[in-house]
Z-matrix of the N, CA and C atoms (Angstrom, degrees):
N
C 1 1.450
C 2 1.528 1 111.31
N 3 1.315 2 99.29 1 13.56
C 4 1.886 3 93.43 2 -174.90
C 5 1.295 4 126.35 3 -62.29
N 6 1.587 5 111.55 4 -27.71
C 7 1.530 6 124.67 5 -168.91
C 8 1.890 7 92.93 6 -114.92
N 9 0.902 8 119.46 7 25.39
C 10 1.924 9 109.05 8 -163.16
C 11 1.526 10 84.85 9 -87.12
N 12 1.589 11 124.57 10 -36.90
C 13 1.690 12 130.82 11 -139.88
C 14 2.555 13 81.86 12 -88.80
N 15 1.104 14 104.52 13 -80.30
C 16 1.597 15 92.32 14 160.23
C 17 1.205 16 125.91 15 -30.40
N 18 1.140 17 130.60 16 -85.33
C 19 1.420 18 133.48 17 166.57
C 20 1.960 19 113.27 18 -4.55
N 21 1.236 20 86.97 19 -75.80
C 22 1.785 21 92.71 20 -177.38
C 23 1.539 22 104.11 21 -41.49
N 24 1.401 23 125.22 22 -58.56
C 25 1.041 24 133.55 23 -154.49
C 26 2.100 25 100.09 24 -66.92
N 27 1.307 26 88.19 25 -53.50
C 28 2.023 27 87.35 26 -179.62
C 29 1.542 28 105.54 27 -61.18
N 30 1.387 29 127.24 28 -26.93
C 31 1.693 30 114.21 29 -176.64
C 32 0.949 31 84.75 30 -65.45
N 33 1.342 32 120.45 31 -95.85
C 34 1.435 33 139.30 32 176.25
C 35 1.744 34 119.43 33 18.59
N 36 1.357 35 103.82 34 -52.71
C 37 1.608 36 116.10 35 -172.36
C 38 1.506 37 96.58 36 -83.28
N 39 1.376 38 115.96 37 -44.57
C 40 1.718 39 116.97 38 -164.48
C 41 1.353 40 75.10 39 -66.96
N 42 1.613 41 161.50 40 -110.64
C 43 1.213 42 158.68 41 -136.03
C 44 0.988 43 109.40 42 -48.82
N 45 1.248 44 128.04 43 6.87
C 46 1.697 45 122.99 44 166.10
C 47 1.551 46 109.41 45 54.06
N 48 1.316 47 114.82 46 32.17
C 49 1.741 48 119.38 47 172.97
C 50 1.452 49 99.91 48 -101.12
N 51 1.549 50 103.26 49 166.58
C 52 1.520 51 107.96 50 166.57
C 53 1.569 52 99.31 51 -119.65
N 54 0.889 53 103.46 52 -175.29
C 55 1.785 54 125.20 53 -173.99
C 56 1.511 55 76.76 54 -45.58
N 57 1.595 56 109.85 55 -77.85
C 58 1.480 57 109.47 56 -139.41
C 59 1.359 58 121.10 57 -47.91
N 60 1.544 59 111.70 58 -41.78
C 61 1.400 60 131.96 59 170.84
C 62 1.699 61 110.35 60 -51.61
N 63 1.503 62 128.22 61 -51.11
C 64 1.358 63 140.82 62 167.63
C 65 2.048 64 92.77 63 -47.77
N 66 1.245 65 88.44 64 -78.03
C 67 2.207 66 84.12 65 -177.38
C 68 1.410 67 110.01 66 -23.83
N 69 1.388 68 110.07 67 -65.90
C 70 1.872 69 97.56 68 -157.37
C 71 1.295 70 122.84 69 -96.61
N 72 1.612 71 97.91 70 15.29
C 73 1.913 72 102.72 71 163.66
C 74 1.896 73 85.87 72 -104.46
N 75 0.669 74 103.45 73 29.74
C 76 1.433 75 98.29 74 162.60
C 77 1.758 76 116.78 75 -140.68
N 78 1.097 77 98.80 76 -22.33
C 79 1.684 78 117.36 77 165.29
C 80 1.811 79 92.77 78 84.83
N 81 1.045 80 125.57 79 67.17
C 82 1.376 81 124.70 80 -172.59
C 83 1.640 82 98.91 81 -162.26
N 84 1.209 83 113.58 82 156.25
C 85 1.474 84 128.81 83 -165.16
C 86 1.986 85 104.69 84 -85.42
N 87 0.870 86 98.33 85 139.73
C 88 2.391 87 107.69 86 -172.77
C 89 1.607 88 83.03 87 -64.31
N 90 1.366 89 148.32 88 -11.48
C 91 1.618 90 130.82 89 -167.50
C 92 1.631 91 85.00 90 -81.24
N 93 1.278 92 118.22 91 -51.66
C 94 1.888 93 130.56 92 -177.38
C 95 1.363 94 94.59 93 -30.57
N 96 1.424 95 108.64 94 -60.76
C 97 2.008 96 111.39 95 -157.96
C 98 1.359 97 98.90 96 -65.19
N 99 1.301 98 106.79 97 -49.94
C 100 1.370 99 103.59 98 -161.15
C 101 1.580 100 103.24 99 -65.95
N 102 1.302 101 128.25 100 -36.71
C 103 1.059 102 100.39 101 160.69
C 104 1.415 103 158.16 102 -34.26
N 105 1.136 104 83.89 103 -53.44
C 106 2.105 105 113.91 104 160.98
C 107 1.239 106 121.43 105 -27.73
N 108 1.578 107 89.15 106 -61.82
C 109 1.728 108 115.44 107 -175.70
C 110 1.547 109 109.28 108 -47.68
N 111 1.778 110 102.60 109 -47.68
C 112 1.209 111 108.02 110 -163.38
C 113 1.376 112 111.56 111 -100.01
N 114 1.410 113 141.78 112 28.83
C 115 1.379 114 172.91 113 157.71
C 116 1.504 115 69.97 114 55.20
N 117 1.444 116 144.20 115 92.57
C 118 1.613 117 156.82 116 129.51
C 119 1.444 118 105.08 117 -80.44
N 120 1.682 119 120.12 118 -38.98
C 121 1.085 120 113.32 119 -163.48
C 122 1.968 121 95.84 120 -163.91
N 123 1.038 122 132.07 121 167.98
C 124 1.392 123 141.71 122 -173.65
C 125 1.760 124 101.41 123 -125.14
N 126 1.425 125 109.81 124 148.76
C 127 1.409 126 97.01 125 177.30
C 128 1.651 127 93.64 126 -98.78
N 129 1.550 128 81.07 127 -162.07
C 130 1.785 129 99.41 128 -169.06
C 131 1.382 130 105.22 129 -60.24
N 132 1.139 131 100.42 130 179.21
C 133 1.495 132 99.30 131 172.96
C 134 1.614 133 103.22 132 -108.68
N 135 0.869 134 118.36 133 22.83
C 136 1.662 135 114.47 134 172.57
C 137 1.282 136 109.92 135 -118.22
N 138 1.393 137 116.78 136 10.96
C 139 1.477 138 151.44 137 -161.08
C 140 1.998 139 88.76 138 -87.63
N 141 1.594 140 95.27 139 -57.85
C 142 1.527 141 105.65 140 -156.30
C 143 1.303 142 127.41 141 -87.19
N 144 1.149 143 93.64 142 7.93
C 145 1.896 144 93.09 143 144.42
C 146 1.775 145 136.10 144 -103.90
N 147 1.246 146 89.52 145 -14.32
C 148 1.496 147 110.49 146 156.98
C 149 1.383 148 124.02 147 -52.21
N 150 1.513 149 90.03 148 -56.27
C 151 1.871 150 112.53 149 -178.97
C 152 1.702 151 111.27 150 -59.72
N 153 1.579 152 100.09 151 -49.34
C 154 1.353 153 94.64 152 -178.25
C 155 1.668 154 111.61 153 -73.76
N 156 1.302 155 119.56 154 -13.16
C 157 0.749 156 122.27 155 -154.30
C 158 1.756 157 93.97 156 -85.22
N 159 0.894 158 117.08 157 -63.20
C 160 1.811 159 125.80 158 164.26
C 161 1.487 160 109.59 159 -40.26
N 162 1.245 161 111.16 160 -35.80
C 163 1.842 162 96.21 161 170.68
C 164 1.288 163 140.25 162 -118.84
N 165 1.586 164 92.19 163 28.81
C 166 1.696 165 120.30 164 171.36
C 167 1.419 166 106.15 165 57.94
N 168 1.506 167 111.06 166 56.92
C 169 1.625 168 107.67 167 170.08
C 170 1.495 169 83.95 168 -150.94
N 171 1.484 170 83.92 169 -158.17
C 172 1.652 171 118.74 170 -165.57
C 173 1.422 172 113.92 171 -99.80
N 174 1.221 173 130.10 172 156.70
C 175 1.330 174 128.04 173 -174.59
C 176 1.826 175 109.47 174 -85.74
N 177 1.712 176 97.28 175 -11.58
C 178 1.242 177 107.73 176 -172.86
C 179 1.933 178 110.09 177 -76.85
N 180 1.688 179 87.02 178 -39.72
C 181 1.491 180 111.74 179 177.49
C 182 1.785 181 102.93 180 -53.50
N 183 1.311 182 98.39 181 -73.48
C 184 1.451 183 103.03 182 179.13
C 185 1.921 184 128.19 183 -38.08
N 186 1.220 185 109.59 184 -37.55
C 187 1.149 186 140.67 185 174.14
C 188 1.757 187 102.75 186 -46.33
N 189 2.035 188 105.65 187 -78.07
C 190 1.125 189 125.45 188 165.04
C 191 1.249 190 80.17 189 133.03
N 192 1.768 191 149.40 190 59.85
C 193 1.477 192 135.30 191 160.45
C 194 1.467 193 110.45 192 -49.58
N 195 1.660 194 77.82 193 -52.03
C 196 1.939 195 91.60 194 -173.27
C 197 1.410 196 116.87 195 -31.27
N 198 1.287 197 101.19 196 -53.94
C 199 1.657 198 123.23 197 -159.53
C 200 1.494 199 88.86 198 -62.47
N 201 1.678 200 121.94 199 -62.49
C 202 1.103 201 126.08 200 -177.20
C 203 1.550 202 147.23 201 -77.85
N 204 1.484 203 90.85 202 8.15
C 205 1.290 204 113.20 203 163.09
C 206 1.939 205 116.43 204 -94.25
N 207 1.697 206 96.78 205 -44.94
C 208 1.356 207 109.50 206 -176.28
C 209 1.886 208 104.06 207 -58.42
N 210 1.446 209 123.18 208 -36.06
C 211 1.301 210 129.88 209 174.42
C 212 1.433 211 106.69 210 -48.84
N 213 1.615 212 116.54 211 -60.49
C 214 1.394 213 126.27 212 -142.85
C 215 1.860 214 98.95 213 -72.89
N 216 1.655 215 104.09 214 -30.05
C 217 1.365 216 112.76 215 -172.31
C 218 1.408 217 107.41 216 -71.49
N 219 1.436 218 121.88 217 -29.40
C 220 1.433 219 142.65 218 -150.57
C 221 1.876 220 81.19 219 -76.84
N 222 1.444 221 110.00 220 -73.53
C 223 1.551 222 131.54 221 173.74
C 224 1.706 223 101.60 222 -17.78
N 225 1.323 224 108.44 223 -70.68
C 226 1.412 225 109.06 224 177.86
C 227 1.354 226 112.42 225 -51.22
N 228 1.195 227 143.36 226 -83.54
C 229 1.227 228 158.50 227 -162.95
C 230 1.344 229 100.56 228 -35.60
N 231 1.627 230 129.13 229 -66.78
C 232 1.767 231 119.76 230 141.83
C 233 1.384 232 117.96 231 5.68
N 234 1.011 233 104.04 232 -109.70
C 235 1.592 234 140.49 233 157.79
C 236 1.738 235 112.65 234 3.40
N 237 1.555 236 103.82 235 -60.76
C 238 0.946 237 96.48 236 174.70
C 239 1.505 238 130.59 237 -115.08
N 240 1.559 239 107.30 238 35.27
C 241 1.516 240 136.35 239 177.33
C 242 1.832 241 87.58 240 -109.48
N 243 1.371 242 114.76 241 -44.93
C 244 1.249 243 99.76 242 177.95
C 245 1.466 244 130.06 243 -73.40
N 246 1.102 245 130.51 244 -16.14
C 247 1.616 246 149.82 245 168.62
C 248 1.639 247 101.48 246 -64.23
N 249 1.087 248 109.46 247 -21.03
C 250 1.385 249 122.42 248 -161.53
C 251 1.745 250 99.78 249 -83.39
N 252 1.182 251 96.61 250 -61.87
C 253 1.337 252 113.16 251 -166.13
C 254 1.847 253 109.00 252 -69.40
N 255 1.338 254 110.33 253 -32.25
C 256 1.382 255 115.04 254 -178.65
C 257 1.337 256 105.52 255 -79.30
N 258 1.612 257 116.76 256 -6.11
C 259 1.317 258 109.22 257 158.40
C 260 1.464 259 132.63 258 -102.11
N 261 1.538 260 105.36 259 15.78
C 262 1.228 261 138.42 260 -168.98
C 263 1.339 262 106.19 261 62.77
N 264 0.896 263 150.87 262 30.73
C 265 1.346 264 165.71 263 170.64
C 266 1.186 265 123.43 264 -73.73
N 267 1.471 266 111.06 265 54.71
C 268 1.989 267 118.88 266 -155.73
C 269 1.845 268 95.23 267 -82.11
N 270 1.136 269 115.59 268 -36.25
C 271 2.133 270 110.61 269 172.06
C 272 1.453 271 82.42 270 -31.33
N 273 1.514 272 119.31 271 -91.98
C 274 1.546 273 141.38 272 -112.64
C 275 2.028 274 86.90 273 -80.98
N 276 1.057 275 126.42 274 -43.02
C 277 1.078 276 117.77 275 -176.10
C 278 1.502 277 115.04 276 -81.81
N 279 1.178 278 111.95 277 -20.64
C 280 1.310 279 117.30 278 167.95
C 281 1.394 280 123.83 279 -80.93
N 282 1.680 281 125.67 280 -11.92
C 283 1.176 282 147.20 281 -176.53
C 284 2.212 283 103.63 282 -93.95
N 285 1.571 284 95.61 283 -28.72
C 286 1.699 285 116.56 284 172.18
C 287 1.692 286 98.43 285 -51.99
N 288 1.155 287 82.14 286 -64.06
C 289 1.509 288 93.34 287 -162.63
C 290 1.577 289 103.74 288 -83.95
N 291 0.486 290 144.82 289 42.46
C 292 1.735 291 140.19 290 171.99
C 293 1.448 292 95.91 291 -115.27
N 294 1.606 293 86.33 292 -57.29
C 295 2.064 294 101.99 293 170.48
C 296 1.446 295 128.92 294 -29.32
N 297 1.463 296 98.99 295 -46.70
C 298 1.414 297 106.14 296 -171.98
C 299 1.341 298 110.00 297 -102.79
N 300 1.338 299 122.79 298 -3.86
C 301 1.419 300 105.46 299 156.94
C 302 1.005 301 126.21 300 -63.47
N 303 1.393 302 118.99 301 -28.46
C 304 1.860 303 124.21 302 -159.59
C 305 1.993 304 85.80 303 -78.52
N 306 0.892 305 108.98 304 -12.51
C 307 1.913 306 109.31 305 173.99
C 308 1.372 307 113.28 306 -72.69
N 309 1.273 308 89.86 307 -64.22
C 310 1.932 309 121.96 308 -169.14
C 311 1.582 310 100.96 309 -108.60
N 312 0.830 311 139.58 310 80.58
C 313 1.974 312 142.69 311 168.61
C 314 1.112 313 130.72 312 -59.52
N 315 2.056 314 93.57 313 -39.67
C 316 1.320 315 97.79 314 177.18
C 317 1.904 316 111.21 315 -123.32
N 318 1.678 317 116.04 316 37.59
C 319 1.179 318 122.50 317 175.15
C 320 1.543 319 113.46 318 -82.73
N 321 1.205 320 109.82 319 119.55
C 322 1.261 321 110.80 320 -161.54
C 323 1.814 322 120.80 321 -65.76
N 324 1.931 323 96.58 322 -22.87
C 325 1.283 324 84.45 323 175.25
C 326 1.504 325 120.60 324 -102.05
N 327 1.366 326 107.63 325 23.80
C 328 1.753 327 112.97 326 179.18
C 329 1.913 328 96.08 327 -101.00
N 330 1.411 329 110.72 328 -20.91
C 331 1.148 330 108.07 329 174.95
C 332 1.525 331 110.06 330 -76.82
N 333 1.569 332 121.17 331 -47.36
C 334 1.148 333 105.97 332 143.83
C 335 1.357 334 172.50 333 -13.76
N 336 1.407 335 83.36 334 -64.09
C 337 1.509 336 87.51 335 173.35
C 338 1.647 337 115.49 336 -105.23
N 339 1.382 338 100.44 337 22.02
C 340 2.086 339 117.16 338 159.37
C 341 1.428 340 110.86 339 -71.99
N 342 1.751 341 89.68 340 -51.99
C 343 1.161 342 107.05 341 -162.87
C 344 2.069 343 108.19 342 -60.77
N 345 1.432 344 101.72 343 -51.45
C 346 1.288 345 97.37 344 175.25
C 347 1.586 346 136.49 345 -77.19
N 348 1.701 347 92.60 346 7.35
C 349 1.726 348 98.08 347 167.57
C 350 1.708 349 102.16 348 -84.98
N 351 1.403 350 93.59 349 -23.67
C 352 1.929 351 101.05 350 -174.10
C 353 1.422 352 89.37 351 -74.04
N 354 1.228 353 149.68 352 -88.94
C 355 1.576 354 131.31 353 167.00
C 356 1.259 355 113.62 354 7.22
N 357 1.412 356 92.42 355 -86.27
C 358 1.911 357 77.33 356 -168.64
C 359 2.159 358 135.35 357 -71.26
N 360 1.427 359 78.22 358 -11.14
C 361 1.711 360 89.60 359 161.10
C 362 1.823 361 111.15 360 -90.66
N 363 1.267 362 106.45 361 30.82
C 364 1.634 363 106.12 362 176.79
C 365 1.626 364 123.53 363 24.26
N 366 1.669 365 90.64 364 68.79
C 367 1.727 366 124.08 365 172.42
C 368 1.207 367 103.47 366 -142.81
N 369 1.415 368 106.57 367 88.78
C 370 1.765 369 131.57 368 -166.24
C 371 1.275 370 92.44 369 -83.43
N 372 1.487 371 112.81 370 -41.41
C 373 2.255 372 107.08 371 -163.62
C 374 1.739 373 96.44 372 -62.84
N 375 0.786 374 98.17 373 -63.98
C 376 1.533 375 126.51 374 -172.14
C 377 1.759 376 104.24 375 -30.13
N 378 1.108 377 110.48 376 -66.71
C 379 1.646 378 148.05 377 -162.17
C 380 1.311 379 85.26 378 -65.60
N 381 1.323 380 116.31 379 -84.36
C 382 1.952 381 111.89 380 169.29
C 383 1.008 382 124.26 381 -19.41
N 384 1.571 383 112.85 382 -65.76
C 385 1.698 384 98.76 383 -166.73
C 386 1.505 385 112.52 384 -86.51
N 387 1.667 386 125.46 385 -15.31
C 388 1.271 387 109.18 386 158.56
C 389 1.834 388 118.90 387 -55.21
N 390 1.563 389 119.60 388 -41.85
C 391 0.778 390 123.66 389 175.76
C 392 1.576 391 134.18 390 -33.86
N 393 1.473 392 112.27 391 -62.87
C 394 1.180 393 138.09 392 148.00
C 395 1.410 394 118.99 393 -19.38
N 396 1.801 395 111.25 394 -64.24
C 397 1.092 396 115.83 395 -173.75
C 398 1.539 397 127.75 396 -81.09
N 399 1.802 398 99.65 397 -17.39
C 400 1.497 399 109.69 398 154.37
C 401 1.443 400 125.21 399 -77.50
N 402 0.953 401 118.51 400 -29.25
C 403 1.425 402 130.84 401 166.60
C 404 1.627 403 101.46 402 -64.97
N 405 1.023 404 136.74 403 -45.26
C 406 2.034 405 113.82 404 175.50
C 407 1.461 406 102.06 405 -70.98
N 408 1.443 407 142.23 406 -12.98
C 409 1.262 408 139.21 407 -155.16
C 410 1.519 409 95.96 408 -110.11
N 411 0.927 410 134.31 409 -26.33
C 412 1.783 411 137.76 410 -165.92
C 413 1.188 412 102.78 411 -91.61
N 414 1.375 413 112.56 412 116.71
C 415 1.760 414 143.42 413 153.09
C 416 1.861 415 114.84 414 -62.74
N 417 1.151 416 122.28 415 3.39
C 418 1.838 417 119.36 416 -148.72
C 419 1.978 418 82.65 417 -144.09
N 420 1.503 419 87.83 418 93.76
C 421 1.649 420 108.00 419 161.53
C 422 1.460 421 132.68 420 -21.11
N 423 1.731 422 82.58 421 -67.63
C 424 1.741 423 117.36 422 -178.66
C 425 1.853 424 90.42 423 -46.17
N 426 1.731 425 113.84 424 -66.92
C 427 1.248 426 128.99 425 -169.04
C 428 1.606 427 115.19 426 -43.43
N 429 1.258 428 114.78 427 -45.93
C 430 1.227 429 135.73 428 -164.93
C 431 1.894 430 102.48 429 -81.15
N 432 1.241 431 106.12 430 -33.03
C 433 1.739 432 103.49 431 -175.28
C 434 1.730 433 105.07 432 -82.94
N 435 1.889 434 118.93 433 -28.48
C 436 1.107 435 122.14 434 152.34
C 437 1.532 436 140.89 435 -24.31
N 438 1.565 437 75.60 436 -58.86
C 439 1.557 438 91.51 437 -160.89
C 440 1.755 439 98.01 438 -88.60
N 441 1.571 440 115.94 439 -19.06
C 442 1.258 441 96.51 440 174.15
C 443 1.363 442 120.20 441 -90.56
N 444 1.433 443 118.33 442 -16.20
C 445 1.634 444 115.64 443 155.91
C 446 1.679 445 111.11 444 -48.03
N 447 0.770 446 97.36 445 -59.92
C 448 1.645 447 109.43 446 -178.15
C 449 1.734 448 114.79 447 -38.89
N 450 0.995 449 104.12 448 -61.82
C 451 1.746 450 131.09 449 166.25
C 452 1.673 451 113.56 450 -47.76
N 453 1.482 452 112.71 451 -39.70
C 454 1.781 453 123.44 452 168.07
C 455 1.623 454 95.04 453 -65.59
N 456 1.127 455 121.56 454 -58.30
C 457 1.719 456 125.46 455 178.27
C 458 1.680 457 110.67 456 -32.64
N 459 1.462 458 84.88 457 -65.05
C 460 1.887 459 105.05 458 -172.85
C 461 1.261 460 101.06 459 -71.68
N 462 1.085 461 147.55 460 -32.47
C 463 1.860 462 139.64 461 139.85
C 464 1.459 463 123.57 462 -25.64
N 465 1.369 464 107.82 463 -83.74
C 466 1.351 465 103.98 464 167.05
C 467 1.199 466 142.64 465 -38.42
N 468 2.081 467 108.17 466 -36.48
C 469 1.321 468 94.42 467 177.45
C 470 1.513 469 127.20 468 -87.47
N 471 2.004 470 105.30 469 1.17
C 472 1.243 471 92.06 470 -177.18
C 473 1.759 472 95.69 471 -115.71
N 474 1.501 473 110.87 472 59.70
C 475 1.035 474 126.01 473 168.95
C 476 1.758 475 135.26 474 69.75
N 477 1.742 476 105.94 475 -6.57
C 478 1.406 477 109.80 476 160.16
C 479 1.239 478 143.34 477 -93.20
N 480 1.642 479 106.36 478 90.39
C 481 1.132 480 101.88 479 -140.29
C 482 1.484 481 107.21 480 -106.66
N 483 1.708 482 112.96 481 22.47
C 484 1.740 483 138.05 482 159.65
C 485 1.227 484 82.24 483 -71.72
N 486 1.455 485 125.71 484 -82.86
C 487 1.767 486 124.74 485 -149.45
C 488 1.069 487 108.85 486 -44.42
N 489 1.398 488 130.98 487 -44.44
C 490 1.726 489 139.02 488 -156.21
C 491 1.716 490 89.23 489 -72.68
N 492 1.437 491 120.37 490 -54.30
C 493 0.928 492 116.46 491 -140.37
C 494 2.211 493 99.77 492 -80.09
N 495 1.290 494 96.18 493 -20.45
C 496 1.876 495 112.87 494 165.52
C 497 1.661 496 95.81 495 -94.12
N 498 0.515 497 119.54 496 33.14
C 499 1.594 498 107.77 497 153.42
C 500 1.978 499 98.98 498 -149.84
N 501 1.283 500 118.92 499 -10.89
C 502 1.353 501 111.48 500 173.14
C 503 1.689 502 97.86 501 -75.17
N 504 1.228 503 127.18 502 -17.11
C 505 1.383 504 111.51 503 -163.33
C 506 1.467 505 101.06 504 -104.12
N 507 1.182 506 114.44 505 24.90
C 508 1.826 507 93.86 506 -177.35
C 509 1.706 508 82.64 507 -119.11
N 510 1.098 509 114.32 508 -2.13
C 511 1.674 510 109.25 509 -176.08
C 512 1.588 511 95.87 510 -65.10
N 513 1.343 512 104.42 511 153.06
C 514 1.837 513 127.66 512 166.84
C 515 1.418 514 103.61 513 -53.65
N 516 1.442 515 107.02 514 -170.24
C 517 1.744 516 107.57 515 170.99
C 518 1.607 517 98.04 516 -124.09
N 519 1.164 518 102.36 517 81.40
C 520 2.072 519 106.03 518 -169.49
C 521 1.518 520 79.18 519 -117.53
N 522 1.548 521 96.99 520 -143.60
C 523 1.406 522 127.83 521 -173.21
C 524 1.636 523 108.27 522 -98.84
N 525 1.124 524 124.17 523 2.61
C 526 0.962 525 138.96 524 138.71
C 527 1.611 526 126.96 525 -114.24
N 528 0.910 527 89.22 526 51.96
C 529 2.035 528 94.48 527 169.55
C 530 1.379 529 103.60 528 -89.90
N 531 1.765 530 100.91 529 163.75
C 532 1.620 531 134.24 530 152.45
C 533 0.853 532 112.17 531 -10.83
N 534 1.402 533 128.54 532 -68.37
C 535 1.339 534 147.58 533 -151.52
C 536 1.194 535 101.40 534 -75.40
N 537 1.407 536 113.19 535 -71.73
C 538 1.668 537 107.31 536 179.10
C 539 2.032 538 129.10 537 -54.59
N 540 1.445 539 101.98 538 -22.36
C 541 1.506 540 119.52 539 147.83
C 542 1.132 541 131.26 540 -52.32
C-alpha cells in the first residue's frame, strides 16, 4: 500500500474528477477520499476494483507494483554489479550497468554506480562526466556527498586541482569532509 495513498490522487487528477465526484460513484462520503489521498487511512479492499476501475487501470497500477517491482529489480542490478566488483571484475560490472541504463537512462544511481566502476577501472574522463550528470539527477544527500568526494579524487588526478579544491568545500564535515579532501 505504499504508493496506493499517491496513486489515487494522480488517477484522480488525470480524470479530471475531484474527491467528491470519486465519493458518489462509489457511494461513500469526499472525507473517505480524502483520506486515501492523505494515507490517514486505506479503503477496503473491495474498494479497489472500483477505483481502478474509474481510472482505467489496474489495481496493480493503483497499488504501485510497477513502482515496486521497478525498485526491487533496481536492488538486484546493484547487487549484482556489486559482486562483480568485489571480485574485481570492473568488464562484467561495468557491462551490469551499461545494461540497465538502456532501462533506467536517467536513474541517478545506475548512472552512478557506472560511473564508479569507471573509477575504479581507471576511466577518470568517463567517470567525471557521468558523475556530474548523476550528481544534478540525485535526490539522496548521503549519495551526493559520496560521489562528490569521489569527483575531488577524479579532479586531482586528471590534474584540476581549482575544481577539486571548489567542490572539496561544499562537502559537509562527515567522513567525507573538506578537510579530509
Amino acid at each position: 500500500m505504499l504508493y496506493l495513498s499517491e496513486n489515487l490522487k494522480k488517477y484522480r487528477l488525470l480524470k479530471n474528477l475531484t474527491q467528491e465526484d470519486v465519493a458518489e460513484l462509489l457511494g461513500i462520503t469526499s472525507q473517505s477520499v480524502s483520506k486515501w489521498e492523505r494515507a490517514e487511512c486505506y479503503p477496503d479492499i473491495t474498494f479497489l476494483p472500483a477505483l481502478a476501475n474509474i481510472f482505467e487501470t489496474s489495481v496493480d497500477m493503483l497499488l504501485g507494483m510497477d513502482t515496486i517491482r521497478a525498485e526491487q529489480t533496481q536492488r538486484d542490478i546493484h547487487k549484482l554489479a556489486t559482486d562483480y566488483q568485489k571480485k574485481e571484475d570492473y568488464v562484467s560490472a561495468e557491462k551490469v550497468y551499461r545494461d540497465a541504463l538502456r532501462i533506467y537512462p536517467n536513474n541517478a544511481g545506475m548512472i552512478l554506480g557506472l560511473a564508479g566502476v569507471l573509477a575504479l577501472a581507471d576511466k577518470p574522463e568517463e567517470a567525471i562526466e557521468l558523475m556530474e550528470r548523476g550528481l544534478s539527477l540525485s535526490q539522496n544527500e548521503k549519495q551526493k556527498a559520496t560521489t562528490r568526494a569521489v569527483l575531488c579524487f577524479l579532479y586531482l588526478k586528471r590534474g584540476s586541482k581549482d575544481k577539486a579544491e571548489l567542490l572539496a568545500a561544499t562537502l559537509p564535515h562527515t567522513r567525507e569532509s573538506r578537510e579530509v579532501i
